[in-house]
C-alpha beads as a LAMMPS data file, in Angstrom:
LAMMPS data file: protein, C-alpha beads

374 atoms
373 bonds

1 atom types
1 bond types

-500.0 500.0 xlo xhi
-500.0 500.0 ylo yhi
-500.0 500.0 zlo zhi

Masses

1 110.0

Atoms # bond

1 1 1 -11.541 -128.697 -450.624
2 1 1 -15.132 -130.058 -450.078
3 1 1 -17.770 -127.561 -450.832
4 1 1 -19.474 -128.843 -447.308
5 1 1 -18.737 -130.730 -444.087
6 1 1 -19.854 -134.874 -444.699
7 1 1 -23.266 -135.162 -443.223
8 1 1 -21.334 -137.860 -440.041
9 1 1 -19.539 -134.558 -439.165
10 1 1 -22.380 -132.435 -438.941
11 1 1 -24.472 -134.381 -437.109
12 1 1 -21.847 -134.895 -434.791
13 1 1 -21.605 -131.581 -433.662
14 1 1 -25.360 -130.907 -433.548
15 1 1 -25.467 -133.804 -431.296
16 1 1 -22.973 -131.693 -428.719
17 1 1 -25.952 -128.905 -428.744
18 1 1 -28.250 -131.982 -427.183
19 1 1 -29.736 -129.453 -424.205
20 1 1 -29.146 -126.019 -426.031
21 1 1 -33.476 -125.621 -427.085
22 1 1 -32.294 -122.131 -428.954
23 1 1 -29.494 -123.559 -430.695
24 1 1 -30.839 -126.736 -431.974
25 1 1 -33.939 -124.661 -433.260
26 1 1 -31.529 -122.386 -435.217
27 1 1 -30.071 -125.489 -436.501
28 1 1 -33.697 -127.071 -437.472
29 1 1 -33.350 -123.718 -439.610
30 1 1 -30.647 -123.512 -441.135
31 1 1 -30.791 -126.149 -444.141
32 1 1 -32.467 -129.344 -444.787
33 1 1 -29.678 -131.335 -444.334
34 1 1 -29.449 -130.266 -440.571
35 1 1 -32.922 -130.581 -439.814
36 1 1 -33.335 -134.271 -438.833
37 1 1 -30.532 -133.905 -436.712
38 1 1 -31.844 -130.816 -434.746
39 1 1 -35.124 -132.584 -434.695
40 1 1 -33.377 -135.708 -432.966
41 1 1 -33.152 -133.867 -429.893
42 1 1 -35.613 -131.841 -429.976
43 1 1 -38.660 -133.817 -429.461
44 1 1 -36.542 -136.722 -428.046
45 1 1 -38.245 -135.835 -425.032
46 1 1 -41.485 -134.471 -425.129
47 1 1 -43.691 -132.941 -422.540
48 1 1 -47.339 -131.798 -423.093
49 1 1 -48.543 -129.720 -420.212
50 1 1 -52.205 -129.332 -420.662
51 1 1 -54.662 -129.379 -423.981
52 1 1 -53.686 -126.260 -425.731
53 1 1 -49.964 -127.800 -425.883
54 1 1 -51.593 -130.756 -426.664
55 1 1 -53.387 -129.519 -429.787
56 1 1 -50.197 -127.635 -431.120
57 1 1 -48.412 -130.898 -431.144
58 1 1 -51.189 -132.882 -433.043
59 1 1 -51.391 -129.874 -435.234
60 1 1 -47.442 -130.106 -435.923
61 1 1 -47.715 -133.889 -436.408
62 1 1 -50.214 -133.087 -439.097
63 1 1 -48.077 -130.700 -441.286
64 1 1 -45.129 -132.786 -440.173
65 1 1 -45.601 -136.299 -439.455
66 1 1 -42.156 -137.179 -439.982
67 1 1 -41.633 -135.324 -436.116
68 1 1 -43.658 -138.119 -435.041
69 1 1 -40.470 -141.131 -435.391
70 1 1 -37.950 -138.793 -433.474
71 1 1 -40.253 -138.890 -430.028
72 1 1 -38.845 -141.744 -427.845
73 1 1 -39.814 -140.512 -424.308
74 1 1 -43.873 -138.547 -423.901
75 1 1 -44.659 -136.839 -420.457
76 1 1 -48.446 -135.762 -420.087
77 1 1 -48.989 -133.195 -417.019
78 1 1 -51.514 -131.264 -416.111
79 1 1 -50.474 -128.626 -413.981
80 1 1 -53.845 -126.951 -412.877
81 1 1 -55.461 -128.942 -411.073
82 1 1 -56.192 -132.870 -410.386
83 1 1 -59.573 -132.081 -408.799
84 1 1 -61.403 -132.595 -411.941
85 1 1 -60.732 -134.978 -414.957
86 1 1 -58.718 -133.794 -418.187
87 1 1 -60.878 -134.790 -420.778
88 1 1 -57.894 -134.330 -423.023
89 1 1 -55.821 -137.149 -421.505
90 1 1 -57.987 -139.392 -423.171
91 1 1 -56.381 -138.521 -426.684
92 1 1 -52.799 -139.829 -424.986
93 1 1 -53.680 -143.544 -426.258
94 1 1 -54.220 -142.549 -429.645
95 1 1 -51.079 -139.977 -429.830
96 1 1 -49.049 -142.913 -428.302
97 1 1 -50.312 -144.847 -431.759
98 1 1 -48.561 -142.216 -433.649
99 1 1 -45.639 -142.434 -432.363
100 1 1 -43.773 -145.457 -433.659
101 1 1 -40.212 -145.063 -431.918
102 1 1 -41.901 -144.218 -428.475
103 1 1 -40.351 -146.156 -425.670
104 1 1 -40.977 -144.366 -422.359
105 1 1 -44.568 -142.600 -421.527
106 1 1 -45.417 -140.516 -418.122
107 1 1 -48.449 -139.415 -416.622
108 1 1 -48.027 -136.577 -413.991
109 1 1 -50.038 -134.676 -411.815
110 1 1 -53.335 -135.265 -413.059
111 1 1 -56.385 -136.986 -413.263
112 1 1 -57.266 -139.635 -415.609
113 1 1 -60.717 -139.906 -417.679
114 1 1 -62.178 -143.136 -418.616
115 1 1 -61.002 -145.448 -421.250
116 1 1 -64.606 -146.039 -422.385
117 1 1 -64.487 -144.071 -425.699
118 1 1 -60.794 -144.882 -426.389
119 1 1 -60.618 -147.337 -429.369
120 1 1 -58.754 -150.889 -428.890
121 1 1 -56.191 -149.917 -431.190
122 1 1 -55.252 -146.784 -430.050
123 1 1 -54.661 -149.418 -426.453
124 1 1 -52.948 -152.044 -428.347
125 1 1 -49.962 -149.394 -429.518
126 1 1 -49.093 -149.557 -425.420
127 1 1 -47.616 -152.706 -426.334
128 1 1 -44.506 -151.050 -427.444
129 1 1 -43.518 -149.160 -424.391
130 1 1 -41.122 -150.162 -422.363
131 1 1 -41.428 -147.708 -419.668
132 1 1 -44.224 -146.437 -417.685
133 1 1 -44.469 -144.292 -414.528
134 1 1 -47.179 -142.883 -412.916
135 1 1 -46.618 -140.144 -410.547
136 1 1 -49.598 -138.368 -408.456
137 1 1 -52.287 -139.841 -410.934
138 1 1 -56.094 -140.222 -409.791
139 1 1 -58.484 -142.497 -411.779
140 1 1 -61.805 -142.762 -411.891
141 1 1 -61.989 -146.440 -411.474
142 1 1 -59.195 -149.265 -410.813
143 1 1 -60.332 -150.385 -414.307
144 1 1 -59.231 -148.123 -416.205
145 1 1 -55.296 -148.457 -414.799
146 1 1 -55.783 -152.082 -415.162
147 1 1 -56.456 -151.420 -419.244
148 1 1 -53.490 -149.542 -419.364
149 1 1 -51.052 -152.099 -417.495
150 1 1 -52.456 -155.267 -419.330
151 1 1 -51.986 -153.483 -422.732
152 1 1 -48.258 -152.182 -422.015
153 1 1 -47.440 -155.619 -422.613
154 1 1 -43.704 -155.173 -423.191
155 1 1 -42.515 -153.015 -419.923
156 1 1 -39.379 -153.479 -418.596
157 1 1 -39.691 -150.537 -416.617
158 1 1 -42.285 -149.502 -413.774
159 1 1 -43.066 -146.899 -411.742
160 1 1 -45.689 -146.034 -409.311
161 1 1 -45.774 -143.365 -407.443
162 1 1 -48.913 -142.179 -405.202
163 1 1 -51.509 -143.470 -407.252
164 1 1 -54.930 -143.805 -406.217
165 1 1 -58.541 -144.446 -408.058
166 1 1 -62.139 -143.732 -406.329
167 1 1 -63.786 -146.561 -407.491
168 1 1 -62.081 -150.314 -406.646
169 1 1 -63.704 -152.025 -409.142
170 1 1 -61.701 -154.456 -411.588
171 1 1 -61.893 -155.674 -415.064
172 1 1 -64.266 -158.607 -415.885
173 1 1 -62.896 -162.085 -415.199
174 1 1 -63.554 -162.670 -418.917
175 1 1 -61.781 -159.606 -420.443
176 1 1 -59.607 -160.248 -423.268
177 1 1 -56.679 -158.424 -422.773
178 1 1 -56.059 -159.967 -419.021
179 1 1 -56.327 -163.312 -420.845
180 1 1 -54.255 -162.582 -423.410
181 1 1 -51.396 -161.250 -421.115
182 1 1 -51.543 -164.242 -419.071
183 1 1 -49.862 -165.996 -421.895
184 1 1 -47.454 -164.174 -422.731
185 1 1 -44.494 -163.343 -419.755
186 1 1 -43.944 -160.318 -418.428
187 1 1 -40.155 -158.368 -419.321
188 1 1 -40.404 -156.504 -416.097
189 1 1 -36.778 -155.567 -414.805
190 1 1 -37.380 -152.654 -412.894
191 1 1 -40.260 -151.844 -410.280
192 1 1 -41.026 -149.369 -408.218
193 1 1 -43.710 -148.944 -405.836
194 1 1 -44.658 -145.889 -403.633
195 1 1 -48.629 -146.021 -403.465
196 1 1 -51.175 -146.274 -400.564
197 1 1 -52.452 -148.886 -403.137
198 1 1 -50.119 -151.240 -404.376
199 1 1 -51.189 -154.146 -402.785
200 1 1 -54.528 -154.044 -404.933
201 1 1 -52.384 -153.256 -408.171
202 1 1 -50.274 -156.499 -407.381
203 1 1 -52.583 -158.992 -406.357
204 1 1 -55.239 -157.846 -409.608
205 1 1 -52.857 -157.356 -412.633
206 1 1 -48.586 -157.936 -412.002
207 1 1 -48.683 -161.349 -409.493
208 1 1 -51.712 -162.948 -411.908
209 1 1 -49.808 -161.864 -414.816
210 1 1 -46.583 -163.366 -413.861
211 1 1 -47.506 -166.438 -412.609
212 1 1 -45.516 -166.990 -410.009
213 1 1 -42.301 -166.177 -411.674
214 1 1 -40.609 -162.292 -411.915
215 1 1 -37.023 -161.471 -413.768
216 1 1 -37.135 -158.129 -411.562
217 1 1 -33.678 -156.923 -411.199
218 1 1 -34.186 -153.788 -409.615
219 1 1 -37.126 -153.147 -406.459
220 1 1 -37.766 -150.417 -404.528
221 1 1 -40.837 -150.599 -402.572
222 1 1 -41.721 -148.202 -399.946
223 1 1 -44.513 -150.542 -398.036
224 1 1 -47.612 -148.133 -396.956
225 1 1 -49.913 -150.998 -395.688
226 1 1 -49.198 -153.200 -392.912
227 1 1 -52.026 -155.646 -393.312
228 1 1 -50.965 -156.841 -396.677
229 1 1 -47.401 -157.753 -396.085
230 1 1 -48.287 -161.128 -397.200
231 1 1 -49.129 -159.244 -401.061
232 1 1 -45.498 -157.738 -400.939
233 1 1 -44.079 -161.397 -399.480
234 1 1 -45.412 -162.758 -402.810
235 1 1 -43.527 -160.135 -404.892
236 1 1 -40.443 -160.982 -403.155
237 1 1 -41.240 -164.699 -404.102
238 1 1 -41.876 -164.258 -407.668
239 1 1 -38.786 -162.124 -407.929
240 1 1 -36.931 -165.073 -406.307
241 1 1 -32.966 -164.992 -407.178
242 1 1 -33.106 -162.639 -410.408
243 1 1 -33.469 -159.865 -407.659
244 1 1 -29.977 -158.144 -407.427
245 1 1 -30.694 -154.750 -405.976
246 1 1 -33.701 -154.070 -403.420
247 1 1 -34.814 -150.844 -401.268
248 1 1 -36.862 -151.510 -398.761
249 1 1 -39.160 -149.209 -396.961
250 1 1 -41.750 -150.629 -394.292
251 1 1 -43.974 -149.399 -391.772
252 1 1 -42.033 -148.464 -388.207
253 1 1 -45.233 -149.864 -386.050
254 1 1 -45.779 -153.483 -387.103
255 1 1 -47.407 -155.823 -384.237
256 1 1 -45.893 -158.943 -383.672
257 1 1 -48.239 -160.870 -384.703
258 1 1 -48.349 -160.184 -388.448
259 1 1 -46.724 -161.375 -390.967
260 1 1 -43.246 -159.952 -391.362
261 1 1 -40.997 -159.496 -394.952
262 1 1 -38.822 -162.238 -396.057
263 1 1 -35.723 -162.013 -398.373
264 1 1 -35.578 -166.002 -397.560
265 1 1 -35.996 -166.690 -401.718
266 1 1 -33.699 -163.880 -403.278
267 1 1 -30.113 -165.317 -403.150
268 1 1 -29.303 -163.071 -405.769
269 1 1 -29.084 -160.129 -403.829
270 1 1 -26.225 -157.688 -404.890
271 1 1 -27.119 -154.516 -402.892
272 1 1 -29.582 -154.371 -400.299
273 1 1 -30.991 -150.551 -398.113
274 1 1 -33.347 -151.093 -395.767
275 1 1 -35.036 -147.062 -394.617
276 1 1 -37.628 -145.956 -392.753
277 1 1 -36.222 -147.261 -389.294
278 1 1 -36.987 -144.941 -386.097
279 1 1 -34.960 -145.565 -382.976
280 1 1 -36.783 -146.196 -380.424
281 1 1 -39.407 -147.995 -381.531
282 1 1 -40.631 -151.277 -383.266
283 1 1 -38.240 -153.086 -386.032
284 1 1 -39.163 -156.169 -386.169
285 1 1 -39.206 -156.580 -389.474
286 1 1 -35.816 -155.609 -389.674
287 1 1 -35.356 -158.405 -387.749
288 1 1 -36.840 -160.563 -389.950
289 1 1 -35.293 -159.479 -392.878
290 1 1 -31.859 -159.836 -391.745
291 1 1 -32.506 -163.479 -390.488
292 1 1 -33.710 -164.601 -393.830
293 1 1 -30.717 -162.970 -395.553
294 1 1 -29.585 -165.794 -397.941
295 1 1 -27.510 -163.746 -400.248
296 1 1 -23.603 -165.460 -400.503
297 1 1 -22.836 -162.418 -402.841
298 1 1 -24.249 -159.415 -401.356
299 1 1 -21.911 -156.166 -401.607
300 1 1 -23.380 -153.824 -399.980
301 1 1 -26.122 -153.711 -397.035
302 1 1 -27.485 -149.893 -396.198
303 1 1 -29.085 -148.822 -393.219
304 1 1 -31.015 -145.561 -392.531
305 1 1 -33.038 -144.703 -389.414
306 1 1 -34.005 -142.040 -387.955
307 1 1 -33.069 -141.714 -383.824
308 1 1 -34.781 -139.712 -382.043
309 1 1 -32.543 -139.691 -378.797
310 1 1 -29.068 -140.955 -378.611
311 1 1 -29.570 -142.640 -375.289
312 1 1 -31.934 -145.438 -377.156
313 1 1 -29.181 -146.304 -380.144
314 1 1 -28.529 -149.285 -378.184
315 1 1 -32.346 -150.672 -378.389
316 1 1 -31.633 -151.081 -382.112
317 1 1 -30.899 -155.268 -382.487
318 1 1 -27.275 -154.178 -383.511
319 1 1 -26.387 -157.680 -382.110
320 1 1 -28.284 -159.557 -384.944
321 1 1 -26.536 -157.138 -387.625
322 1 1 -23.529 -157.733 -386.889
323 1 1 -24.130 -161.386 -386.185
324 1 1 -25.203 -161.777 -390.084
325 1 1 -22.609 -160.317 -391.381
326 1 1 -20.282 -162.669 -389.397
327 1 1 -21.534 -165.176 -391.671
328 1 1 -18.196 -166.661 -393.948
329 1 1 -21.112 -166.227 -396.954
330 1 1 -21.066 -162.052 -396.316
331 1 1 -17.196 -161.361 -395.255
332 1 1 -16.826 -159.004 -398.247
333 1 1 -20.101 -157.096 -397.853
334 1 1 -19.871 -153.482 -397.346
335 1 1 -21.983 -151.887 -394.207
336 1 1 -23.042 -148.824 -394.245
337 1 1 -24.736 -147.039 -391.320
338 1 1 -26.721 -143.989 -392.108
339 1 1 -28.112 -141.785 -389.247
340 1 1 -30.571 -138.863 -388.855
341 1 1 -30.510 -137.585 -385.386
342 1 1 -33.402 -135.580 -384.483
343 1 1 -32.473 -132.184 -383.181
344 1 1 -31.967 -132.064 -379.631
345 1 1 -29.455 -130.678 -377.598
346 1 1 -28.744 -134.030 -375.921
347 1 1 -27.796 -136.055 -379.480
348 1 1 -24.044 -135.730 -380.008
349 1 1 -23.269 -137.056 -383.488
350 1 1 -19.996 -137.970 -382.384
351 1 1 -20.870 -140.251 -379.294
352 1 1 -23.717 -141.919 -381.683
353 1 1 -21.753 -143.044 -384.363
354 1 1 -19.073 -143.966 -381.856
355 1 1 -21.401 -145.816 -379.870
356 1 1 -22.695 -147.699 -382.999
357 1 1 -19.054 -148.537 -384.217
358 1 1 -18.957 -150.067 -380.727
359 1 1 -21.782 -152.271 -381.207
360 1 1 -20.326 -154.035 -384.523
361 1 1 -17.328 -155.119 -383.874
362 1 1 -17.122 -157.901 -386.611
363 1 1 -17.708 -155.218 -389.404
364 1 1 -15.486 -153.278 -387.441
365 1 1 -12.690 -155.643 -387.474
366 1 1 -12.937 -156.959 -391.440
367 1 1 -12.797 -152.896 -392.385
368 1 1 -16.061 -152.852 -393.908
369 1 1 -17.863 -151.051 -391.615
370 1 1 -18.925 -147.352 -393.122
371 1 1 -21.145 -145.011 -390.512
372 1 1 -22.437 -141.204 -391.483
373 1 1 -24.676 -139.354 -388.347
374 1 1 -25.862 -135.890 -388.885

Bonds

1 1 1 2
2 1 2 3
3 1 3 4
4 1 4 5
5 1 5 6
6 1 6 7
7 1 7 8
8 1 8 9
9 1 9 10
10 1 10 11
11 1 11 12
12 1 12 13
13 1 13 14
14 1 14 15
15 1 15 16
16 1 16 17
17 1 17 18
18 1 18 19
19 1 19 20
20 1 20 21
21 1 21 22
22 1 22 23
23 1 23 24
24 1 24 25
25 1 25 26
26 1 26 27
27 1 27 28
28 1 28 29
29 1 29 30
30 1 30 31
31 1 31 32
32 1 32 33
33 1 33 34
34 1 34 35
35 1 35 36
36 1 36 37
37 1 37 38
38 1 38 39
39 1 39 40
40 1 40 41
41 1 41 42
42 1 42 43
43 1 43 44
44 1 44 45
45 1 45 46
46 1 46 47
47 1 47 48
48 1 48 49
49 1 49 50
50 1 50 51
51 1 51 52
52 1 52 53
53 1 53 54
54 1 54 55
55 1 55 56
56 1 56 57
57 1 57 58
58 1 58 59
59 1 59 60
60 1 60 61
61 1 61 62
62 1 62 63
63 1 63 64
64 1 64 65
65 1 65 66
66 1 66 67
67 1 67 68
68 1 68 69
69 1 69 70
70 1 70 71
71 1 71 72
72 1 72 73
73 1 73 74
74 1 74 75
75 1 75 76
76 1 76 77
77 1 77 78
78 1 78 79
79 1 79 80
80 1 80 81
81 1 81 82
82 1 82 83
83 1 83 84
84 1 84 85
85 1 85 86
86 1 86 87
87 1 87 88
88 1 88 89
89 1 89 90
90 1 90 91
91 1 91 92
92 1 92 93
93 1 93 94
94 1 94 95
95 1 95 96
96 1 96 97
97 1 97 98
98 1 98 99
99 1 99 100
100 1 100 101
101 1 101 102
102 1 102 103
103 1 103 104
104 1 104 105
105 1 105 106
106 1 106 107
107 1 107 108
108 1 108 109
109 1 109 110
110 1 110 111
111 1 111 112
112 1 112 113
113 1 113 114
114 1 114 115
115 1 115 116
116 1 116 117
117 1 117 118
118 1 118 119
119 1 119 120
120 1 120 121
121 1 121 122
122 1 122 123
123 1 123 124
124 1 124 125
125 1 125 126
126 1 126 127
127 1 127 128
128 1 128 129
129 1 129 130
130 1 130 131
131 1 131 132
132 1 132 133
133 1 133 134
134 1 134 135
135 1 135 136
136 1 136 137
137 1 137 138
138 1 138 139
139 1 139 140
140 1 140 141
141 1 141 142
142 1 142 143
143 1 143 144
144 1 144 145
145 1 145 146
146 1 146 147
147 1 147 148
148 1 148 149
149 1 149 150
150 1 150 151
151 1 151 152
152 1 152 153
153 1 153 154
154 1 154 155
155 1 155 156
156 1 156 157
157 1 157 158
158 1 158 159
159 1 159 160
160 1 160 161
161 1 161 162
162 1 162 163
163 1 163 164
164 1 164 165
165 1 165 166
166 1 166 167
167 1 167 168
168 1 168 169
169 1 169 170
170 1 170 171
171 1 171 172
172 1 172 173
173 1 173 174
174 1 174 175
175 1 175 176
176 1 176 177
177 1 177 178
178 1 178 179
179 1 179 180
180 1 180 181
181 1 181 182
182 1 182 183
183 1 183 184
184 1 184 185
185 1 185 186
186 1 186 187
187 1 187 188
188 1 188 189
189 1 189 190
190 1 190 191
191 1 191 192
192 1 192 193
193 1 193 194
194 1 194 195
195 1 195 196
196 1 196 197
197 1 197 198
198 1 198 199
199 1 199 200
200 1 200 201
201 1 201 202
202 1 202 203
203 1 203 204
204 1 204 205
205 1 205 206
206 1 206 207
207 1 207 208
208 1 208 209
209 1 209 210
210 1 210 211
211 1 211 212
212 1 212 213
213 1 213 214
214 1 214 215
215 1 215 216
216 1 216 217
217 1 217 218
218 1 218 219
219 1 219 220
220 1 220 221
221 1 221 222
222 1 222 223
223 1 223 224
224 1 224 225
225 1 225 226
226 1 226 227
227 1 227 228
228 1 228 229
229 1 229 230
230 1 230 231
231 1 231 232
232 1 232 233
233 1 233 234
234 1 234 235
235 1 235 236
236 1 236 237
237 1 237 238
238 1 238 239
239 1 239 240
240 1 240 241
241 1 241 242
242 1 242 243
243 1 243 244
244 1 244 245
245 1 245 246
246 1 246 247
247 1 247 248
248 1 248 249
249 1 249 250
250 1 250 251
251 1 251 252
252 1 252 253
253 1 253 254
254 1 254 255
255 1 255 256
256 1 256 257
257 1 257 258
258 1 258 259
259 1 259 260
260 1 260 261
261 1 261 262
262 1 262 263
263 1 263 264
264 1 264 265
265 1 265 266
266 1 266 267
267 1 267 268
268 1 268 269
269 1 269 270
270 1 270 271
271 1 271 272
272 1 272 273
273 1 273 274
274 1 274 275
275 1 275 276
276 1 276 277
277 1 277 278
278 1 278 279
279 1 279 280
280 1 280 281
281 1 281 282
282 1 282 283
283 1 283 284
284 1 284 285
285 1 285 286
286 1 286 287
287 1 287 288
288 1 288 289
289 1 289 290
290 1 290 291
291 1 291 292
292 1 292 293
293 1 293 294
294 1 294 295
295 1 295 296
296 1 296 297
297 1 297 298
298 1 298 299
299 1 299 300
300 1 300 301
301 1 301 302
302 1 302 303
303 1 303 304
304 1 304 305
305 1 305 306
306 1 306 307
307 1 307 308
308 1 308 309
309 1 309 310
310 1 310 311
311 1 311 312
312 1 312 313
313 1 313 314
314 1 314 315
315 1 315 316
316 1 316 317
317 1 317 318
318 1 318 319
319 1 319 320
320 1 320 321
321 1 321 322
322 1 322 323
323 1 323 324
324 1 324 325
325 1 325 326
326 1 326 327
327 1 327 328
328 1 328 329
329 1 329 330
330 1 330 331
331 1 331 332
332 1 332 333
333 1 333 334
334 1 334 335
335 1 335 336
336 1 336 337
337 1 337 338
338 1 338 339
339 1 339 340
340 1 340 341
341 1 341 342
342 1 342 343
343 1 343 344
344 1 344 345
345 1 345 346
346 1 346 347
347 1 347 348
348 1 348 349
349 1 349 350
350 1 350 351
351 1 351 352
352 1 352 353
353 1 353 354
354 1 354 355
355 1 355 356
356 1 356 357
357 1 357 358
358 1 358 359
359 1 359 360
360 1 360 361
361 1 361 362
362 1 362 363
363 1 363 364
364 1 364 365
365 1 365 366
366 1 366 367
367 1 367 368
368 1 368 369
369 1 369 370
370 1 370 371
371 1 371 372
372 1 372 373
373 1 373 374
């Protein structure tokens, strides 16, 4: 009998103790020959929560720099307060330099310093990430997020989520990194966008960059600013047929005389959710998007709204819907309906999603036809 397990087996079952923190520390201390194991999942994912965490970590990595390969996913948070910059963010590049197997990188809740002091290699070690997200971030200047986009080079993955800047000034036309990116394409798979500002982060570093030409796969886009709808027409454009699954969020007041979304270039459409409608009231680019639909091989089509009275479900252009869908191109897409009624004593659920059933009777009548009201 084997004086001890084979090293396969006991890593194996330290790998079933992925989420237990307690256990896989008890592990990390039990012999060397557990330790890299335990260490796999404990700093897989690693969150630093202000500078004093921070400093323990950099202090680890200095008695330990072996920690530093098992890290493949870094989230930096400040959880005080965003008012006021956190002059310790600006060590994230050069941690990110350290960390050679790091793939994913978040900044959350907090407010970004300049990139002035931070030296070009400690940017250049971006290049490795392939996922990014920004979530409630606040920079300085426009700038300085345009440094860190151009350097993360090889993203396939972005997210962008309610981030603003005070100052709107760019990069200099001559600035080497934008120059060098525009050579070499952008991986990009997955996007999403969720900022009062994404127009200016589109039309200054992802639609230069790309040059026309996206292999998006994956789009969600909640739409905050009605006067650029041409910006987020462009995206669509550049995305062309690679796009396969897209959520779409627009504004619900949109005058007729702007420029409404197309889908008119993304054949390649797989799922489509359009959100954000309110009954009664404007949906004209609903409209629009449906009457572009080119997509022979669309599965499933999702729509949410919001109705605010029963009485006005028929003011929805359930007509053109259903009318779409006729097409020979979508008989096997799915429909599915989804309705928030607002509270009122006159809304019946029942008699809404009756009265919608009613008014799509070709979805109706090839069974794909799905409707939820609440």
């Amino acid at each position: 009998m084997p004086s001890k397990l084979p090293q396969e087996l006991v890593d194996q079952a330290i790998d079933h103790l992925w989420n237990d923190r307690e256990s896989l520390l008890a592990c990390s201390l039990t012999c060397h020959s557990w330790l890299p194991s335990a260490r796999t999942h404990l700093f897989r994912d690693l969150r630093l929560t202000g500078a004093t965490h921070c400093d323990r970590f950099e202090a680890l990595l200095g008695t330990a720099p072996d920690v530093a390969r098992f890290v493949r996913k870094l989230a930096i948070n400040e959880p005080r307060s965003t008012a006021y910059a956190q002059h310790w963010i600006a060590r994230v590049p050069s941690l990110v330099a350290r960390l050679p197997s790091l793939a994913t990188l978040e900044f959350v809740g907090l407010h970004y310093v300049s990139l002035r002091d931070t030296p070009p290699a400690a940017l250049v070690a971006l290049e490795r990430l392939t996922a990014l997200v920004f979530a409630d971030v606040y920079f300085d200047t426009f700038a300085d997020l345009h440094a860190l986009l151009s350097a993360a080079r090889g993203l396939r993955d972005l997210c962008f989520y309610r981030v603003s800047w005070l100052n709107p000034s760019c990069v200099p036309a001559d600035d080497s990194n934008s120059s060098a990116a525009l050579v070499q394409p952008l991986p990009l798979r997955r996007l999403v966008l969720d900022s009062w500002a994404s127009s200016v982060m589109l039309q200054e570093w992802l639609l230069p960059r790309c040059a026309g030409h996206l292999d998006v796969r994956t789009l969600m886009v909640r739409w905050r600013e009605r006067d650029c709808v041409d910006v987020l027409n462009a995206l669509l454009r550049a995305c062309g047929p690679a796009l396969e699954d897209l959520y779409v969020e627009l504004p619900t007041s949109m005058e007729e005389s702007q420029e409404l979304p197309s889908l008119a270039h993304n054949t390649g459409l797989r799922t489509l959710e359009i959100d954000g409608l309110v009954v009664p009231g404007c949906a004209a680019w609903t409209s629009a998007i449906l009457g572009d639909l080119r997509a022979p091989g669309l599965e499933k089509l999702s729509v949410s709204m919001l109705v605010l009275n029963g009485s006005s479900i028929s003011s929805f252009d359930w007509d053109g819907l259903d009318g779409v869908l006729s097409q020979p191109s979508f008989v096997d897409t799915t429909l599915n309906i989804n309705i928030n009624l607002a509270l009122h004593s006159s809304n019946d659920p029942r008699a809404v999603r009756d009265a919608v059933t009613d008014h799509l009777p070709g979805a109706q009548q090839r069974e794909k036809l799905c409707v939820r009201c609440a």
